[in-house]
C-alpha positions as CSV (number, residue, x, y, z in Angstrom):
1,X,76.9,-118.9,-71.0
2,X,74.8,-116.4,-73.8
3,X,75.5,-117.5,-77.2
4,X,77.6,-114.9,-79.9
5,X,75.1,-112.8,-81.3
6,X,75.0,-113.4,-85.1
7,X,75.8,-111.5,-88.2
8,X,72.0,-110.7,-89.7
9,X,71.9,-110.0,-93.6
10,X,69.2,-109.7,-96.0
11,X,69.1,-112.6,-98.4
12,X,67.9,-112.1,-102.3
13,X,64.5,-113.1,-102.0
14,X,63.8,-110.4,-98.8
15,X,64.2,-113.4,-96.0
16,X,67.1,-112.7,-93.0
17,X,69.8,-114.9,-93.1
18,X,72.1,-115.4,-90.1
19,X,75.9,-115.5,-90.1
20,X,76.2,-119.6,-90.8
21,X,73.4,-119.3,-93.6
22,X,75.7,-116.3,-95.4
23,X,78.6,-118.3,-95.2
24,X,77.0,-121.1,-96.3
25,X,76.0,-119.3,-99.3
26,X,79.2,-118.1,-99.8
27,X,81.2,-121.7,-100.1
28,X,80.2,-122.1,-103.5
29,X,81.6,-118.8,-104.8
30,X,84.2,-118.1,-102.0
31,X,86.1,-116.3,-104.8
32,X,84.0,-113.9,-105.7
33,X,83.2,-113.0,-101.8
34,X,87.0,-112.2,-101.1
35,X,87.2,-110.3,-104.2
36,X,84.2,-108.0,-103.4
37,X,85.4,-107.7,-99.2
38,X,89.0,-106.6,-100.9
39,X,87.2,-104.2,-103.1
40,X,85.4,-102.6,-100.1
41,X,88.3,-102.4,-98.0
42,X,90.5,-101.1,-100.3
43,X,87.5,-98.2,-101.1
44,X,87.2,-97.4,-97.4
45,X,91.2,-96.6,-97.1
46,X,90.8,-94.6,-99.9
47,X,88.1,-92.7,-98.5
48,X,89.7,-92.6,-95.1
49,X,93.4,-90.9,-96.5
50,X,91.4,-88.6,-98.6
51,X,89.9,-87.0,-95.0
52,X,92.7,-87.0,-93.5
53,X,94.8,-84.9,-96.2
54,X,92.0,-82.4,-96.0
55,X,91.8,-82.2,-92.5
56,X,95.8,-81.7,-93.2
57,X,95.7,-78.9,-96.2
58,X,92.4,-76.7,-94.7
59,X,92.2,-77.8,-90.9
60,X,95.2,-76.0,-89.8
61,X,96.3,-72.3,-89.7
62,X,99.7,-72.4,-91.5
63,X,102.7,-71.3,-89.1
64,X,103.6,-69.1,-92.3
65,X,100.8,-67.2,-91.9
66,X,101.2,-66.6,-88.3
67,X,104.5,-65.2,-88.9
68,X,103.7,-63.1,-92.0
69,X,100.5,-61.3,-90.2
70,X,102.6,-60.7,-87.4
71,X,106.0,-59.4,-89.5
72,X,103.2,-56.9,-91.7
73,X,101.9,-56.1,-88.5
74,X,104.9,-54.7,-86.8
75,X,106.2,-53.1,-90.0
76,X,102.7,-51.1,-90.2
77,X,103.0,-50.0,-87.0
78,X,106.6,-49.4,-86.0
79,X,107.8,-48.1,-89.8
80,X,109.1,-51.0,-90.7
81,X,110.0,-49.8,-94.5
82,X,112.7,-47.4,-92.3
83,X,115.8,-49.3,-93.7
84,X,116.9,-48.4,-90.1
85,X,114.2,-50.7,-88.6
86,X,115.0,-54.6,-88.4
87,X,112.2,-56.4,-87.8
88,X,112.7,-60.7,-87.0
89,X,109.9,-62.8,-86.0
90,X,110.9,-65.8,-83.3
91,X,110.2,-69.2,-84.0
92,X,107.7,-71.0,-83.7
93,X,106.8,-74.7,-82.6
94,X,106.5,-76.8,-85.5
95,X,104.4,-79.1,-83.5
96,X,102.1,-76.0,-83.0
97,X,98.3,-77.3,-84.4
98,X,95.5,-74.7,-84.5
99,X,92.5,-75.0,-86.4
100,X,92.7,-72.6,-89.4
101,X,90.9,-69.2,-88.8
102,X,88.8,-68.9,-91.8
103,X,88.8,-65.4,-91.2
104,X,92.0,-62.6,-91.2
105,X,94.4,-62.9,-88.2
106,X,93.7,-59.8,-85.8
107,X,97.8,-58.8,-84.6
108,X,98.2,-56.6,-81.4
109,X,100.3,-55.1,-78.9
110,X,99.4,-56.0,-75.6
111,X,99.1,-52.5,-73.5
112,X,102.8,-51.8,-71.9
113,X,104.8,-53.6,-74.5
114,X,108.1,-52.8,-75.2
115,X,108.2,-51.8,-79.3
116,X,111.9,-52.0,-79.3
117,X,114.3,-55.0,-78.6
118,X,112.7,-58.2,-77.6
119,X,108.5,-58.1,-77.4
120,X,105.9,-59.9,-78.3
121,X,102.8,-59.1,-80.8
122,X,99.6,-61.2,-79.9
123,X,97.7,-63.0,-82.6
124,X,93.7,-63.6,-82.3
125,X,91.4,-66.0,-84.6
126,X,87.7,-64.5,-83.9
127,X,86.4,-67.5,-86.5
128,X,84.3,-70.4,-85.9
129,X,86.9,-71.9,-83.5
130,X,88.5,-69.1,-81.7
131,X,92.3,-68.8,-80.7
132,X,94.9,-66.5,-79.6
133,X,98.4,-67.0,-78.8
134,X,102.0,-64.2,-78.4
135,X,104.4,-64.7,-81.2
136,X,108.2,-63.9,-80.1
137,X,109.7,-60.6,-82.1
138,X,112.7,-58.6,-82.0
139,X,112.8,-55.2,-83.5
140,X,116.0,-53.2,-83.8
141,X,116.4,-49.5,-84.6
142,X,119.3,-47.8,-86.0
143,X,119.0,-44.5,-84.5
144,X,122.0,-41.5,-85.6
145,X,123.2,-40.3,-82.6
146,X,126.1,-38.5,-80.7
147,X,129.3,-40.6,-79.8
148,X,132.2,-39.3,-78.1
149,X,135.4,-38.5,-80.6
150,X,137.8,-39.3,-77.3
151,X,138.1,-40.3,-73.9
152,X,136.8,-37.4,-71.5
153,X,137.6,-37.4,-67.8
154,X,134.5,-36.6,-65.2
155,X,133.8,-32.8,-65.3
156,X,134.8,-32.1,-68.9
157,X,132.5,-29.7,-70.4
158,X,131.6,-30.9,-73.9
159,X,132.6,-29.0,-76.6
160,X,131.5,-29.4,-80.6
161,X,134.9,-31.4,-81.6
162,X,134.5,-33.8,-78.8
163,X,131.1,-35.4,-80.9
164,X,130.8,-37.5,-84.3
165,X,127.6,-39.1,-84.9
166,X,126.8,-42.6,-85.8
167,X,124.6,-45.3,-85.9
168,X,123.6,-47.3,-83.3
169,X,121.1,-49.7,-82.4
170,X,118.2,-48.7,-80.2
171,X,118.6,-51.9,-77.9
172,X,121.8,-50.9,-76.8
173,X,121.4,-47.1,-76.0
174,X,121.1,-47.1,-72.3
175,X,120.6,-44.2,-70.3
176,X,119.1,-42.4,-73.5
177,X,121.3,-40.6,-76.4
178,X,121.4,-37.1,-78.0
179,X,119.8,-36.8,-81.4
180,X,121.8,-34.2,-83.8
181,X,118.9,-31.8,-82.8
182,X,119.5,-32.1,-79.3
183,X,122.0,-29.7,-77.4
184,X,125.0,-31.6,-76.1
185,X,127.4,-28.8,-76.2
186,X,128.3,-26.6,-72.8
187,X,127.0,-29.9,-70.8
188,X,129.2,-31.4,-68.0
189,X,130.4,-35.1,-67.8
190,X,129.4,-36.5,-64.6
191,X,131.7,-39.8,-65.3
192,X,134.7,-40.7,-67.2
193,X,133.6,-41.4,-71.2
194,X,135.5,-44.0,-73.4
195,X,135.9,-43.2,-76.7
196,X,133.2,-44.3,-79.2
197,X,130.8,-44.3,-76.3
198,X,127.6,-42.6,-77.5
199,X,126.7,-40.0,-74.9
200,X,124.2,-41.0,-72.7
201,X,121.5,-38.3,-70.9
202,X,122.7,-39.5,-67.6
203,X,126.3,-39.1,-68.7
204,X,126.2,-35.3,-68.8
205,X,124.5,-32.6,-66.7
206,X,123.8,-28.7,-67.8
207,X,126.9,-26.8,-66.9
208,X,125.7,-23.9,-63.8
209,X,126.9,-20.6,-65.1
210,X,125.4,-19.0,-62.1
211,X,125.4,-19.7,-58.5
212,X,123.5,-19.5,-55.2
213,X,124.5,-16.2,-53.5
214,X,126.3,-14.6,-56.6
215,X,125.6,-11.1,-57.4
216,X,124.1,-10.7,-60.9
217,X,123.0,-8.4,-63.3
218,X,118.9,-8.6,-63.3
219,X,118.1,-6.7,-67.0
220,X,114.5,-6.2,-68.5
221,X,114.3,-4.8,-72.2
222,X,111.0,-3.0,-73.1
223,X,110.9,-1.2,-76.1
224,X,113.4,1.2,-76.0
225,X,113.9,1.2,-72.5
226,X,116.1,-1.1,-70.9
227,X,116.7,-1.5,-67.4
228,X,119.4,-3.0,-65.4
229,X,119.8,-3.3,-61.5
230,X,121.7,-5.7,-59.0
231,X,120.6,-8.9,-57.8
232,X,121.7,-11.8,-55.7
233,X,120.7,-15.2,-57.2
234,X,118.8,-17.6,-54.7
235,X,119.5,-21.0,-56.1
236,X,122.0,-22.0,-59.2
237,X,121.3,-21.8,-62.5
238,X,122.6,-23.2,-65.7
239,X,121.6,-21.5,-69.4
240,X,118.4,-21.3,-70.3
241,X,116.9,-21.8,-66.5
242,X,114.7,-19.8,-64.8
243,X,115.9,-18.3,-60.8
244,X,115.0,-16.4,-58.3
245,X,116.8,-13.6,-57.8
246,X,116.4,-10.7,-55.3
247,X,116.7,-7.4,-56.1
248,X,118.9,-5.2,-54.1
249,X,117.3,-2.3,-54.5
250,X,113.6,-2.8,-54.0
251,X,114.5,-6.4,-52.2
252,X,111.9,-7.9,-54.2
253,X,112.3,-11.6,-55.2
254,X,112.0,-11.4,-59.2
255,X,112.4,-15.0,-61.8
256,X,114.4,-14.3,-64.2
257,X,116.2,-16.8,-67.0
258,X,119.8,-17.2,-66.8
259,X,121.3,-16.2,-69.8
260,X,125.1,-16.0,-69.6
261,X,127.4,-16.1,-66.3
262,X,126.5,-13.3,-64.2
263,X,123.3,-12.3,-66.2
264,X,119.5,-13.1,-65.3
265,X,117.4,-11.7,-68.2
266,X,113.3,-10.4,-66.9
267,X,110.4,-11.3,-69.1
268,X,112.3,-14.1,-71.4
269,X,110.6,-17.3,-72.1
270,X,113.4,-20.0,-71.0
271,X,115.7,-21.2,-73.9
272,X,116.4,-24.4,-75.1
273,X,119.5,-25.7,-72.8
């Protein structure tokens, strides 16, 4: 069986001295040996906390950080100062350890992300020790629209009393909504509406003032000279739509832009319907 290999230490007068011979030395002042191995032990665990509190404090990229490049982020880019904009960052895991950046946290949308409701804003470390992860966010915008002042049946054409406007939250507004610049009045429910329901695009349709196989008036305006002849309209129409219509007398199929029931103006840019 090999023998232990042996603690080798320099003696004072430059000769090695094995384990045995130091501890042999030592017997005589055993005090003074324990006091100087305390001393160096007690050094060393100094030292050793020391690295690990900086490793702690500069190692890794604060959480708070994170959150506060992605929160400026999304305010710079959606218009968060808009006190109709709510902008929350999600959580994230406390037990989350990445190595701090050294270098300004790049934030991003990810192409085809949603910037309304629940989303997620990616953040990227290009420093020494690259990174990336997708930080949770839910962004809420109170948008001013139309809501319906009563319940209307299915076919109710909407008139301006039938609409308030209000404030609602953009996460919520299904099926689209009608800004206060947006013509909602002379549309067509196509489904019963509860009141306080905003009014939805798909809720309403653009009432047909004209229809397929009605006689019309076809009237062009030049000048001074105004003309107006029959027609038969080829395909409904509601206000502000362009036609075909066929004229009776020459039998020439002429698009025209329905104006009012029973009248297809010639040579007018559609309207606004």
């Amino acid at each position: 069986m090999a023998r232990p290999a042996l603690l080798m230490s320099r003696g004072r007068h430059g000769r090695v001295d094995n384990t045995a011979q130091y501890l042999h030395r030592c017997a005589g002042i055993n005090r003074e040996c324990r006091r100087f191995d305390m001393h160096k032990l007690i050094l060393g665990f100094a030292i050793y906390v020391a690295l690990a509190a900086n490793v702690t404090a500069v190692g890794i990229e604060k959480l708070e950080n994170i959150r506060a490049v992605v929160s400026q982020f999304a305010a710079r880019e959606i218009g968060g100062a808009d006190a109709n904009i709510q902008i929350k960052v999600g959580r994230l895991d406390p037990r989350l350890r990445l190595a701090a950046c050294g270098e300004p946290l790049t934030a991003y949308f990810s192409p085809g992300s949603s910037t309304i409701g629940h989303t997620t804003v990616g953040v990227r470390c290009d420093g020494p020790k690259p990174w990336s992860l997708f930080v949770p966010l839910h962004i809420d915008r109170q948008i001013r629209v139309a809501v319906a002042v009563d319940q209307f049946p299915r076919g109710h054409v909407v008139a301006a009393q039938d609409i308030t406007f209000k404030l609602r939250s953009s996460a919520k507004l299904n099926g689209g909504y009608f800004a206060p610049n947006e013509q909602l009045i002379g549309k067509v429910t196509t489904r019963p509406i509860a009141r306080g329901t905003h009014y939805a695009q798909n809720m309403v349709k653009a009432l047909r003032i004209v229809r397929r196989g009605e006689q019309v008036v076809l009237a062009l305006q030049t000048g001074s000279i105004a003309v107006r002849v029959a027609g038969l309209a080829l395909r409904d129409g509601t206000r502000g739509e362009r036609i075909p219509v066929r004229n009776l007398s020459s039998k020439r199929i002429i698009e025209g832009t329905v104006h009012e029931p029973g009248l297809v103006l010639v040579g007018v840019p559609r309207s606004d319907r």
